[in-house]
C-alpha positions as MATLAB code, in Angstrom:
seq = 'XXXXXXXXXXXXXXXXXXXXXXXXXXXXXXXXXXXXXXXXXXXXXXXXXXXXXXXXXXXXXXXXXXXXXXXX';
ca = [
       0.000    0.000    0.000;
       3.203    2.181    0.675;
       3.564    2.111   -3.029;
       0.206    3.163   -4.038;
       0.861    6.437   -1.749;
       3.879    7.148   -2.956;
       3.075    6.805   -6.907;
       0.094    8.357   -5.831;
       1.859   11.611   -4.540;
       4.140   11.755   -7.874;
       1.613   11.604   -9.531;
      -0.073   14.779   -7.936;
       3.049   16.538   -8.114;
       3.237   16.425  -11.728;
      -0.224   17.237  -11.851;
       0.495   20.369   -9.895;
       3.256   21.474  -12.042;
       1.548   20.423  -14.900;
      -1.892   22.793  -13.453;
       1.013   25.707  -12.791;
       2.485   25.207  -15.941;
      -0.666   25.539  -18.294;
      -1.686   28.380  -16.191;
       1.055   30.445  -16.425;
       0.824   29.934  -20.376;
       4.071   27.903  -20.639;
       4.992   26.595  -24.139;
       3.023   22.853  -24.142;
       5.903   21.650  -26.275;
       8.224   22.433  -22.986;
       5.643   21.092  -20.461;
       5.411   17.611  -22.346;
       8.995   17.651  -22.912;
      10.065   18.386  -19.290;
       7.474   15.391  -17.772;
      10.070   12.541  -17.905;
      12.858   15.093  -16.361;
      10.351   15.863  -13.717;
       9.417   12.145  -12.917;
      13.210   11.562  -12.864;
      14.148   13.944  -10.058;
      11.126   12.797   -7.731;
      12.451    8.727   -8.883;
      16.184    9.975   -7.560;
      14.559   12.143   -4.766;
      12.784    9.117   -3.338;
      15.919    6.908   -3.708;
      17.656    9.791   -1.384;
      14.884   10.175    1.219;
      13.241    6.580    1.417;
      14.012    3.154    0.539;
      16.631    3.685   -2.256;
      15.998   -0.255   -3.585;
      12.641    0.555   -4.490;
      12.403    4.749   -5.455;
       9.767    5.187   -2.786;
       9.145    7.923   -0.336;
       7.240    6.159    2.302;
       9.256    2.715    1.335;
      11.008    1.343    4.610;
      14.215   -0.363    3.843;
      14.602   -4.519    4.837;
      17.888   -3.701    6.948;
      15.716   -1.730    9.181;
      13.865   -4.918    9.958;
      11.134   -4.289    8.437;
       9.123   -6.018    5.731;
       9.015   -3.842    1.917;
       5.232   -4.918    1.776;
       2.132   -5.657    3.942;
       1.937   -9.503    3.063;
      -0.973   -9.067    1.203;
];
């Protein structure tokens, strides 16, 4: 379910920029070119602030004990 959250939230981030983006009359060209950039930084930002093995904010690492998944 972690996962679900967490592509969840990337999702709404680029949605947000995306929102911003079209707002503030940016070039649509740029805005589709710049989506995969965009999705790469939060992918590298997630490896950096939660389980790096899996690209996930809210991920919890297996050395820390803990299980990647719910068992479901």
């Amino acid at each position: 379910m972690n996962q679900t959250y967490d592509q969840s939230a990337k999702g709404g981030i680029l949605g947000i920029i995306t929102y911003l983006a079209m707002k503030y009359e940016v070039d649509p060209t740029l805005i589709a070119m710049s989506l995969p950039f965009l999705s790469a930084i939060l992918a590298y930002a997630s490896t950096k602030i939660g389980d790096p093995a899996i690209a996930s904010f809210v991920g919890r690492s297996a050395k820390d004990g803990k299980p990647l998944n719910n068992g479901k």
